[in-house]
MIKOL-329343 format. One record per residue (C-alpha): residue in three letters; z, x, y; residue number from 1. Coordinates in steps of 0.001 Angstrom, whole numbers, plus 500000, padded with zeros to 6 digits. Example, Ala and Ser with C-alpha at 12.3 -4.5 7.8 and 13.67 -1.06 7.14 Angstrom:
# residues 2
res, z, x, y, n
ALA, 507800, 512300, 495500, 1;
SER, 507140, 513670, 498940, 2;
END
This chain:
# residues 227
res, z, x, y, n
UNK, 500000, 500000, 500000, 1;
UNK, 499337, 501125, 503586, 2;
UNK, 500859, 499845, 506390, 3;
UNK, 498520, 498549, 509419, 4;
UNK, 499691, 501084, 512409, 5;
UNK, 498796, 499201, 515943, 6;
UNK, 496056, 500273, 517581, 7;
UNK, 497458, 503089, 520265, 8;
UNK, 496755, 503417, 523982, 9;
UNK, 492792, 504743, 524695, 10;
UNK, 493340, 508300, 524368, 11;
UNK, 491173, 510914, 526152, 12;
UNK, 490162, 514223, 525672, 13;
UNK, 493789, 515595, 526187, 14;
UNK, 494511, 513217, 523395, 15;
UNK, 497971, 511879, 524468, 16;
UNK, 497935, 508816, 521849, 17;
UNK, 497663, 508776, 518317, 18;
UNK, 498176, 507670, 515061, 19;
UNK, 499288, 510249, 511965, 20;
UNK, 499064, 509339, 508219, 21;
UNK, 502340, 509721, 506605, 22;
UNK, 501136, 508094, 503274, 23;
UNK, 500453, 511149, 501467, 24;
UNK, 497194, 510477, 500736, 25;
UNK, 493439, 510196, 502901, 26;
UNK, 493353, 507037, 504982, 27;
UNK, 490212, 505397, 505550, 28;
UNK, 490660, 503435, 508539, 29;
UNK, 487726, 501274, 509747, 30;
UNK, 487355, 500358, 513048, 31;
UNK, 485427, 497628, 514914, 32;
UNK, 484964, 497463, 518394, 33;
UNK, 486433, 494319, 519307, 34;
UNK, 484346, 493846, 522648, 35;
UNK, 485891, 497461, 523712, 36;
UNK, 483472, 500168, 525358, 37;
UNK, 483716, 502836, 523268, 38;
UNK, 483793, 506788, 523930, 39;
UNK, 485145, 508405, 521428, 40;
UNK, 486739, 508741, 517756, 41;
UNK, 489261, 511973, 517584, 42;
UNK, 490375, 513244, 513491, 43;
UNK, 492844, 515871, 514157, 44;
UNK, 491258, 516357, 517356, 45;
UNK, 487996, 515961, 516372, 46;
UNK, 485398, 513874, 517860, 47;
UNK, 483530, 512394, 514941, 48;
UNK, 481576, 509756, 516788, 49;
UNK, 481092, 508719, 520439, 50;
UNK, 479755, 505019, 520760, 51;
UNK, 479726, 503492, 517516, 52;
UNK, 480837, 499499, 518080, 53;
UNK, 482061, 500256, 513987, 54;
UNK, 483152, 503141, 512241, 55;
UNK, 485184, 504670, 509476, 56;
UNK, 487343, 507830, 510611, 57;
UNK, 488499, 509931, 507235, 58;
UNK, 492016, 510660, 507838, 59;
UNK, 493805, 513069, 505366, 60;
UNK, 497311, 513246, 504786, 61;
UNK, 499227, 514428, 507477, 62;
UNK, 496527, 513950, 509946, 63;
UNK, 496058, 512475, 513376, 64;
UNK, 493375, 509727, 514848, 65;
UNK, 492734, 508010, 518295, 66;
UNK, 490158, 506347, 520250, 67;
UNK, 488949, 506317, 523594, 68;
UNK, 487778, 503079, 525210, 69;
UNK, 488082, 501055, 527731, 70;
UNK, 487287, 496739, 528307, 71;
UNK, 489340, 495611, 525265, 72;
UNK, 491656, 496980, 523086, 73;
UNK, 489735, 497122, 519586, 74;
UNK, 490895, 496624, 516229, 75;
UNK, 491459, 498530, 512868, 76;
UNK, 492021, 498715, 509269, 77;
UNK, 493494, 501319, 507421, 78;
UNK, 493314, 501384, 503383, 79;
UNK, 493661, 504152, 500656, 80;
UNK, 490494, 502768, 498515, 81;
UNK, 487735, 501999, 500871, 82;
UNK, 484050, 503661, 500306, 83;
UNK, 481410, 504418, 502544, 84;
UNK, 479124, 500672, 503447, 85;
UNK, 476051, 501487, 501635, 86;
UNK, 472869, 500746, 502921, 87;
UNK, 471912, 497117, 503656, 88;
UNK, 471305, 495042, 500405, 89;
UNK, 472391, 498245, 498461, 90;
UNK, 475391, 497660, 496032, 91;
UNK, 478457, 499413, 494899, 92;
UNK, 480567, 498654, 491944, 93;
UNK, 484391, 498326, 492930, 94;
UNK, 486194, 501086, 490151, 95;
UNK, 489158, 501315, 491604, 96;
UNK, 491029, 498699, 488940, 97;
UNK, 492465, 496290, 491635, 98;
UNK, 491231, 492936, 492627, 99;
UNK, 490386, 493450, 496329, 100;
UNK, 489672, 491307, 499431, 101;
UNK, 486918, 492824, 501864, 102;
UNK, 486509, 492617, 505292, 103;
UNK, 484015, 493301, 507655, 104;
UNK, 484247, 494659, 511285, 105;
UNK, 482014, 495412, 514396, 106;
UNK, 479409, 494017, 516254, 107;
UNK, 476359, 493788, 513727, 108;
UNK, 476053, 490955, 511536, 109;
UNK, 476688, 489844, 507627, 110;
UNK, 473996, 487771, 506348, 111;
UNK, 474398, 487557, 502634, 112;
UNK, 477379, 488619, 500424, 113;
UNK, 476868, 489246, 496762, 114;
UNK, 479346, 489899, 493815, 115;
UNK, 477365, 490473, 490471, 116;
UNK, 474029, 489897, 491731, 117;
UNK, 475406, 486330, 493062, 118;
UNK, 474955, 484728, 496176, 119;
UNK, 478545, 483995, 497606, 120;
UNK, 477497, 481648, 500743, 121;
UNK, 479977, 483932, 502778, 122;
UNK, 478484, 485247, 506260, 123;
UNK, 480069, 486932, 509635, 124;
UNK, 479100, 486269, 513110, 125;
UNK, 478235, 488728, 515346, 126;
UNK, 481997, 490614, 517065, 127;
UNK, 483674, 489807, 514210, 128;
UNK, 486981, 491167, 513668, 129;
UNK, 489503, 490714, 511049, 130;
UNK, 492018, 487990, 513679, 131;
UNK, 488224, 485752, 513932, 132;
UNK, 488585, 482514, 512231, 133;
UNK, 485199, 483643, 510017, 134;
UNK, 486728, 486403, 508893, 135;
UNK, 489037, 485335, 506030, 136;
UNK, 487690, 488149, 503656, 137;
UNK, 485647, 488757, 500290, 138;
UNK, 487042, 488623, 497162, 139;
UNK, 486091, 491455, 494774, 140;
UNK, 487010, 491700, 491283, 141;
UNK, 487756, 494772, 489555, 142;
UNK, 484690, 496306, 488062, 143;
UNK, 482735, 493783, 490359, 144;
UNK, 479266, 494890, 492221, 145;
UNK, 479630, 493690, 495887, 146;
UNK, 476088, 494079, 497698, 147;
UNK, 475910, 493194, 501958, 148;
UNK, 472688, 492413, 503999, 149;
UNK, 473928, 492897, 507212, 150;
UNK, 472087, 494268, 510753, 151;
UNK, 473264, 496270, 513472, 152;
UNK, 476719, 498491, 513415, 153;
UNK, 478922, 497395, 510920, 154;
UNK, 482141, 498523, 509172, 155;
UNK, 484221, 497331, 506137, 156;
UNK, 487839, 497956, 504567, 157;
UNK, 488601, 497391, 501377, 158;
UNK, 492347, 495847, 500849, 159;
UNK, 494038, 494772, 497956, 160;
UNK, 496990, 492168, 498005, 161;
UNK, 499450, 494599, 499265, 162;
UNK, 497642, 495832, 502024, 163;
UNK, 497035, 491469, 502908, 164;
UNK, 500737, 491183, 502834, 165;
UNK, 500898, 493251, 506449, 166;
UNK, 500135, 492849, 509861, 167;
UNK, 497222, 493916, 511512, 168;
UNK, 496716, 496114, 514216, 169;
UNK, 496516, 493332, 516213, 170;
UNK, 500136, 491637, 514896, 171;
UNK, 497857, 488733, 513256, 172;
UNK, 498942, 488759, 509507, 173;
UNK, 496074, 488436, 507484, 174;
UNK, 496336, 487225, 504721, 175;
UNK, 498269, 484361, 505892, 176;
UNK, 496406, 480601, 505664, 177;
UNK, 494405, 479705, 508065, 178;
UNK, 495775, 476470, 508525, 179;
UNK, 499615, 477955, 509914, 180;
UNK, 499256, 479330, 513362, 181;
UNK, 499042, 483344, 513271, 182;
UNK, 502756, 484735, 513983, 183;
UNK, 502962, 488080, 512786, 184;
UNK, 504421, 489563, 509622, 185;
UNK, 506865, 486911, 509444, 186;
UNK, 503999, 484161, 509751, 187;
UNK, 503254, 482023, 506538, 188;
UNK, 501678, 484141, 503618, 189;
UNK, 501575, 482814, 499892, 190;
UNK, 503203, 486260, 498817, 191;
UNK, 506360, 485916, 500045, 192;
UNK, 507066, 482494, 499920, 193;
UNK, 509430, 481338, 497527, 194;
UNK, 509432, 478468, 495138, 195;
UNK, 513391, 478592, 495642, 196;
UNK, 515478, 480264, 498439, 197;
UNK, 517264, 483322, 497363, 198;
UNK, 520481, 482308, 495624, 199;
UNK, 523019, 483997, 493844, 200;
UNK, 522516, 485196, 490770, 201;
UNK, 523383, 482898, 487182, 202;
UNK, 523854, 483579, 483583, 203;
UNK, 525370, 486766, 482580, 204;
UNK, 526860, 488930, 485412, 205;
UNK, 524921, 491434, 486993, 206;
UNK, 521345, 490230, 485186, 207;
UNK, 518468, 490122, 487510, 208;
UNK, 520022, 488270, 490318, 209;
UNK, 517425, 485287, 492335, 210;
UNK, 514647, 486153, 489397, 211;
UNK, 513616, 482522, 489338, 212;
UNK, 512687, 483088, 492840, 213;
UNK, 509269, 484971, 490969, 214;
UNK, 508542, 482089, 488184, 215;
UNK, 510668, 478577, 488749, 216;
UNK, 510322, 478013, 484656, 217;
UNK, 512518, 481649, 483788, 218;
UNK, 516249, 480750, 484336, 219;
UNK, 518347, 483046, 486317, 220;
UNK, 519927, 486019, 483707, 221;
UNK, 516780, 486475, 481821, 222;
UNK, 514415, 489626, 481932, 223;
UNK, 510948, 488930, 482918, 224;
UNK, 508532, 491705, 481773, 225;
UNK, 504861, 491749, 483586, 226;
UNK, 501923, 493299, 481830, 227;
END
């Protein structure tokens, strides 16, 4: 899981804002423009593009990021997972052995979405951005082929259900349901509501205390083993 850092301040060449990766491993943090004027994208205090409206900076562990812009304050993604966007129509199988949600960023557009060689109806406007109401993401199944027809300058992160439990950049949890207004990390989201409220714990003492809170049917005091 990565946590969704907020976007910093625009930071120039003196680069006085930015973001480090303290997951221990290379972040790939897609960007999208977000109606921002773009000027720059810094690694470890290295420009690695200028204009782009989308982009994927290659952070590794340890390492720093900004951006320099001005207008609007633009929007990011950062996952552990997410591969280069192939070519338009080209596809790319999804190995890493997660179900994943995908979403798209920047100021091109998504015309066709397919999984397996089929046609998923799902498309994205033009400026779309992960808080847009079009933008509720793509599900990919492990071992799935995900293809994208898309024109103009666009990005993607890949996120699995972890990553969907956060906040965004811009404080709009996103994996929450779209019919619950957007409030944050503590806004609604279907993994970490409870069928119960926690409770104290039953059966014999000191046995997995509030475990019915994960499957109403187990009663409190028994193991539950997941595959």
């Amino acid at each position: 899981m990565i946590m969704q850092p907020a976007v910093p301040a625009t930071s120039p060449a003196g680069l006085t804002n930015t973001a480090t990766n303290t997951t221990g491993n290379t972040a790939y943090v897609s960007v999208g423009a977000n109606g921002a004027t773009m000027a720059n994208y810094w690694v470890n205090a290295v420009s690695v593009a200028t204009t782009a409206t989308a982009f994927m900076m290659t952070v590794p562990p340890g390492g720093t990021c900004a951006l320099q812009y001005t207008v609007a304050t633009p929007v990011w993604l950062w996952s552990a997972i997410t591969p280069a966007l192939p070519a338009s129509t080209v596809g790319i199988q999804n190995t890493t052995g997660r179900n994943l949600s995908v979403a798209f960023l920047g100021a091109g557009a998504v015309s066709a979405v397919t999984i397996n060689s089929l046609t998923t109806g799902i498309t994205q406007a033009p400026a779309m951005q992960p808080a847009a109401a079009t933008t509720g993401g793509v599900p990919l199944p492990a071992g799935a082929t995900i293809a994208v027809t898309y024109t103009g300058t666009v990005a993607w992160a890949w996120l699995d259900v972890l990553d969907l439990s956060g906040s965004n950049s811009d404080a709009n949890a996103y994996a929450q349901s779209n019919t619950i207004t957007d409030a944050g990390s503590g806004g609604y989201s279907a993994l970490n509501t409870l069928p119960y409220a926690p409770h104290a714990e039953g059966g014999l003492l000191g046995w997995a205390a509030g475990v019915s809170n994960l499957c109403p049917n187990i009663p409190s005091g028994y193991l539950l083993t997941l595959p």
